[in-house]
LOVO-988127 format. One record per residue (C-alpha): residue in three letters; residue number from 1; x, y, z. Coordinates in Angstrom, 1 decimal. Layout:
BEGIN
+---------+-----+--------+--------+--------+
| residuo | num |     c1 |     c2 |     c3 |
+---------+-----+--------+--------+--------+
|     ALA | NUM |      X |      Y |      Z |
...
+---------+-----+--------+--------+--------+
This chain:
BEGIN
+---------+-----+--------+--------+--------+
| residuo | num |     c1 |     c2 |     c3 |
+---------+-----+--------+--------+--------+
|     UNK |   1 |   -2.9 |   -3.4 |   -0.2 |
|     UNK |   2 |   -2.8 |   -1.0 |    2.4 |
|     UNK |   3 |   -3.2 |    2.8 |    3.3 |
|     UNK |   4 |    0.1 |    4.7 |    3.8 |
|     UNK |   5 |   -0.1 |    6.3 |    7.6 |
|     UNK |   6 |    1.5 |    9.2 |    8.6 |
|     UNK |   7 |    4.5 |    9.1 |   11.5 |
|     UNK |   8 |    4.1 |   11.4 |   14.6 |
|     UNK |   9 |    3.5 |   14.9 |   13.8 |
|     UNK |  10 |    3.0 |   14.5 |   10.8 |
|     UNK |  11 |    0.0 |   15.3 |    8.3 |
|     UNK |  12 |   -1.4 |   16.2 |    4.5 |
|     UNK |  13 |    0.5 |   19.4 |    4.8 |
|     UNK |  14 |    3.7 |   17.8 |    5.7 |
|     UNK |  15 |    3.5 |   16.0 |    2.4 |
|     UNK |  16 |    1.9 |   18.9 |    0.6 |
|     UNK |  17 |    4.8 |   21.2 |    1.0 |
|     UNK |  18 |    7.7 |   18.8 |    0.3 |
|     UNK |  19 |    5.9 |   17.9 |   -3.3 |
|     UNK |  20 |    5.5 |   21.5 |   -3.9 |
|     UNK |  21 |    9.3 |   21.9 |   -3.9 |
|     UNK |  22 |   10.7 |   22.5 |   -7.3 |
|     UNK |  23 |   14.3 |   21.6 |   -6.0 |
|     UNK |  24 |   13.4 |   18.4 |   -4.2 |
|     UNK |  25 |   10.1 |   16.6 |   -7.0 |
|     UNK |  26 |    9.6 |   16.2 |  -10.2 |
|     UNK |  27 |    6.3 |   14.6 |  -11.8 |
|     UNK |  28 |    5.8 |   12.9 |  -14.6 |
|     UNK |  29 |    7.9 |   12.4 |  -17.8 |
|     UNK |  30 |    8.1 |   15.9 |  -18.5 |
|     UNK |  31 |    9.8 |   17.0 |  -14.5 |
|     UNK |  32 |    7.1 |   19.4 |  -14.3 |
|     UNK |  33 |    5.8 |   20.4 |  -10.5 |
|     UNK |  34 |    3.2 |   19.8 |   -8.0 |
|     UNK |  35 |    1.1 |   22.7 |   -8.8 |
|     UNK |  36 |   -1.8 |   23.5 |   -5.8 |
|     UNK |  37 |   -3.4 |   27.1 |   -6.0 |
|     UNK |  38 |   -6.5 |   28.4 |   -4.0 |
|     UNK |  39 |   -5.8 |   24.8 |   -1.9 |
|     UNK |  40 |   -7.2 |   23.0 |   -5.4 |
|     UNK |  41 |   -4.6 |   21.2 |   -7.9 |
|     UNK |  42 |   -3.6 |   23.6 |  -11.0 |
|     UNK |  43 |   -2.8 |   20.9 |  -13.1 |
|     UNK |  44 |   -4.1 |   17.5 |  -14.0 |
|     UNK |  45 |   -1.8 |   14.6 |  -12.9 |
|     UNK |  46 |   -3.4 |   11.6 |  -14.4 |
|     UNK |  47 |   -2.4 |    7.9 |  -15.9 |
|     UNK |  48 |    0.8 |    8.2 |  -18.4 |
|     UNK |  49 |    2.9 |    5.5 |  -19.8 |
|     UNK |  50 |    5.7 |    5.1 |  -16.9 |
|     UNK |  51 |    9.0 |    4.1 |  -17.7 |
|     UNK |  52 |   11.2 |    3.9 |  -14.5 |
|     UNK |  53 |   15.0 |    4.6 |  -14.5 |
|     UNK |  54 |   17.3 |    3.1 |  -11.9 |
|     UNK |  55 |   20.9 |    3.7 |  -11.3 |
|     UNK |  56 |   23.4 |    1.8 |   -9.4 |
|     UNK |  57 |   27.1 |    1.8 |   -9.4 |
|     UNK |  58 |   28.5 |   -1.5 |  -10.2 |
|     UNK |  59 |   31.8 |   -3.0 |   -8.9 |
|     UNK |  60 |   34.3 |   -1.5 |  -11.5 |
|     UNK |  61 |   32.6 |    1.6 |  -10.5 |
|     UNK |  62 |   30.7 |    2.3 |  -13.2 |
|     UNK |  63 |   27.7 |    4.4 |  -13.1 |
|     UNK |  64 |   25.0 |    1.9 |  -14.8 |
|     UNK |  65 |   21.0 |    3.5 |  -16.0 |
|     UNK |  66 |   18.1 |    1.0 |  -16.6 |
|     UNK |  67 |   15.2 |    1.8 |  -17.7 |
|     UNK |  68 |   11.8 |   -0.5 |  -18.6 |
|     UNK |  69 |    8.6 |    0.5 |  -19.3 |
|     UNK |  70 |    5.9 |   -0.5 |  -16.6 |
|     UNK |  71 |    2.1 |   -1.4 |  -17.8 |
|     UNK |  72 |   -0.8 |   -0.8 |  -15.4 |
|     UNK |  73 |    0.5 |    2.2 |  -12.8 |
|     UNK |  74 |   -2.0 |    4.6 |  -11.9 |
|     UNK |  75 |   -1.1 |    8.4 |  -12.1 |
|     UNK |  76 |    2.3 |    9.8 |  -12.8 |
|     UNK |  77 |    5.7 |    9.3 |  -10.9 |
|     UNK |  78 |    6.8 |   11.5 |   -8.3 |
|     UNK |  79 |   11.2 |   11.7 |   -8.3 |
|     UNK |  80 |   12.3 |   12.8 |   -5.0 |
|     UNK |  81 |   15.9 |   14.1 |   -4.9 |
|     UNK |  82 |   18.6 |   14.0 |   -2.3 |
|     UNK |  83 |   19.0 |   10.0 |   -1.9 |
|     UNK |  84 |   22.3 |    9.0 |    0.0 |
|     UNK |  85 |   25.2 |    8.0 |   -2.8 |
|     UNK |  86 |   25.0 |    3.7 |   -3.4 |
|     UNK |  87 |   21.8 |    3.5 |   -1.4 |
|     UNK |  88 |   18.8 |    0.8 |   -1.8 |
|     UNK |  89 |   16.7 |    3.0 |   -0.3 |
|     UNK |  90 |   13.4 |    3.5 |   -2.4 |
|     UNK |  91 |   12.0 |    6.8 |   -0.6 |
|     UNK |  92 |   14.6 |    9.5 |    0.2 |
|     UNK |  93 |   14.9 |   10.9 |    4.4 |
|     UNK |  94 |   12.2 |   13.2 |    4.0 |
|     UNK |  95 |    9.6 |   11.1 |    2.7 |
|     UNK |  96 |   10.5 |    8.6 |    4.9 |
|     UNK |  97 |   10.2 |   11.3 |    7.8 |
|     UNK |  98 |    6.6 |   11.2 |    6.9 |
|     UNK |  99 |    5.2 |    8.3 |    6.2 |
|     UNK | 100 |    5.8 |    5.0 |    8.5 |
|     UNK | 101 |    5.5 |    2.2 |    5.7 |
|     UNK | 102 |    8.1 |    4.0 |    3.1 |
|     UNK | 103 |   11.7 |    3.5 |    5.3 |
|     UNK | 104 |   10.7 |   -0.4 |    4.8 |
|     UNK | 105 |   10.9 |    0.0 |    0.9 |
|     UNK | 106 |   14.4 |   -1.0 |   -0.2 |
|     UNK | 107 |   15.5 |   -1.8 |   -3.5 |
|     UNK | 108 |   16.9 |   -5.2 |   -4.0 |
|     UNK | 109 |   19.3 |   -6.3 |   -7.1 |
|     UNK | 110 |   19.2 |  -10.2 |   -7.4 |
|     UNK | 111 |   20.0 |  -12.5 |  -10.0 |
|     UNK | 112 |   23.0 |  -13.3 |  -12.2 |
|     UNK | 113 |   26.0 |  -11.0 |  -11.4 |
|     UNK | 114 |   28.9 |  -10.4 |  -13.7 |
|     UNK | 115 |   32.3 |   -9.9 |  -13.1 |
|     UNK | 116 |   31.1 |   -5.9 |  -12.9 |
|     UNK | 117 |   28.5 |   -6.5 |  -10.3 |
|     UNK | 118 |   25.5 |   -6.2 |  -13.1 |
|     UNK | 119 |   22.7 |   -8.3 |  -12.0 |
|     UNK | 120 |   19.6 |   -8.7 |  -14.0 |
|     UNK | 121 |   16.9 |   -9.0 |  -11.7 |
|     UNK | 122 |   15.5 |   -6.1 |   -9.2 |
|     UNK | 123 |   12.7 |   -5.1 |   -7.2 |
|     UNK | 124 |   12.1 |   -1.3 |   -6.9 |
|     UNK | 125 |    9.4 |    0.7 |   -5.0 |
|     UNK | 126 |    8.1 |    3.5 |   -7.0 |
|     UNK | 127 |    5.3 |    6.5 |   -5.8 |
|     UNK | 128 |    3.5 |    8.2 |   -8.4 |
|     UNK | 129 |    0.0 |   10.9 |   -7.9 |
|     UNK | 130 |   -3.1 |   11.0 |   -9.7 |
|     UNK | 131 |   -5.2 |   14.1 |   -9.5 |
|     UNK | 132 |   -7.8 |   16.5 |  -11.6 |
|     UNK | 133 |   -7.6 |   20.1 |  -12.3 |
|     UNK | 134 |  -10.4 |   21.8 |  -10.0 |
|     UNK | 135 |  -10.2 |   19.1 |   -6.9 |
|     UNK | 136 |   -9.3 |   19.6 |   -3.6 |
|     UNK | 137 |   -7.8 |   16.0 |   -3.3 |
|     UNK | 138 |   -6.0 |   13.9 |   -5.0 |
|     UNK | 139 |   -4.3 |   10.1 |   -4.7 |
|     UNK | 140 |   -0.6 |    8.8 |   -4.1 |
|     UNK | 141 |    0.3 |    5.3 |   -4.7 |
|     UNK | 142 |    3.2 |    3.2 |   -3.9 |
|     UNK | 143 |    4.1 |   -0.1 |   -6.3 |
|     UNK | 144 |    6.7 |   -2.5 |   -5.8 |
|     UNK | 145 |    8.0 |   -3.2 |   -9.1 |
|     UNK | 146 |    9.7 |   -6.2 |   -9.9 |
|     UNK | 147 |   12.0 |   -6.2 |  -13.6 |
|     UNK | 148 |   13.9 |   -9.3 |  -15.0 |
|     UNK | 149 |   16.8 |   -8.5 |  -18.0 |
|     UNK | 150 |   18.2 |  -11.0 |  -20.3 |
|     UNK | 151 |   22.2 |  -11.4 |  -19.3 |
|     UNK | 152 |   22.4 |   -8.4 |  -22.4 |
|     UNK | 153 |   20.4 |   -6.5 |  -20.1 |
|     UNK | 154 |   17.4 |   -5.9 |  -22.3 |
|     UNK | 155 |   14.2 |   -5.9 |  -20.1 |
|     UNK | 156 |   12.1 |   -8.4 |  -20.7 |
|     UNK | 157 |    9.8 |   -8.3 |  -18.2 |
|     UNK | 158 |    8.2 |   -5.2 |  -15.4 |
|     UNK | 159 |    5.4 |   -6.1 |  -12.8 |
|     UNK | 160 |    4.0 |   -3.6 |  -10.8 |
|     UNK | 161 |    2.2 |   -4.4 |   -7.8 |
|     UNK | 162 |   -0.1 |   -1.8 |   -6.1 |
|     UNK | 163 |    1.0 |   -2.2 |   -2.2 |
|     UNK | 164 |    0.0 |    1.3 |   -0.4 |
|     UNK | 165 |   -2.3 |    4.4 |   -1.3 |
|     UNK | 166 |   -3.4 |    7.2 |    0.6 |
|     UNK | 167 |   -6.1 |   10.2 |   -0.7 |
|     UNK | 168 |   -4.6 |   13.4 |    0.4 |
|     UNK | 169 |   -7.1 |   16.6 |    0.7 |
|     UNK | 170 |   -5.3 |   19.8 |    0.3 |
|     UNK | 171 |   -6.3 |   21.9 |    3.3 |
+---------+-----+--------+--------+--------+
């Protein structure tokens, strides 16, 4: 595991005020926000059941949704917005504009492959935040989470693997 490192000009409030954007983050299984007041967290952001969703379009162009539960993830998720259409890319521009280890987080689909292009076998990289009410800090990880299917599609397996963290103060 490593420590996620910020690119050039870049810092805790870089990454502070993109989280706080209701139009670009959601947290959690609820979509709520990134809530800082008086440069403390308003709201508690700690360990939930995660389920991750992925979408892809498959060859008959066919929006397809998957969604497993993952064991073992600290925090809750963070779901950025604004992703290019059909890409693999785990972290959308902006987080990738500030942090140098997320632009090398692609998705990967492997496996069997139907005639539609379904696969049952992919590797994701997911961030999620885990914080206190009160603090002035809190933690962000990033997992690479690997998911097998039966050829139905049913998951029957998630691993997550811890790979980066980084403790961000609010200043």
């Amino acid at each position: 595991m490593g420590e996620l490192t910020y690119k050039e000009n870049k810092n805790n409030r870089s990454f502070i005020n993109y989280v706080k954007n209701k139009d670009e983050v959601n947290v959690g299984l609820t979509n709520s926000l990134v809530v800082i007041k008086s440069n403390m967290l308003d709201e508690d952001y700690l360990d939930q059941k995660q389920f991750a969703n992925f979408e892809y379009i498959n060859k008959s162009k066919t929006k397809v949704s998957k969604t497993f539960n993952i064991n073992g993830l600290q925090g809750q998720e963070l779901a950025f917005e604004n992703f290019e259409e059909n890409s693999l890319l785990s972290f959308n521009s902006i987080i990738n504009s500030i942090f140098v280890q997320t632009s090398e987080c692609n998705n990967s689909l492997f496996g069997y492959v139907n005639d539609y292009g379904d696969f049952n076998e992919l590797n994701i990289y997911y961030m999620t935040i885990k914080g206190t009410k009160g603090e002035n800090n809190f933690n962000i990880f990033v997992y690479k989470i690997y998911a097998l299917w039966e050829e139905q599609f049913s998951s029957i397996n998630a691993q997550a693997t811890l790979i980066y963290d980084k403790n961000i103060y609010i200043e």
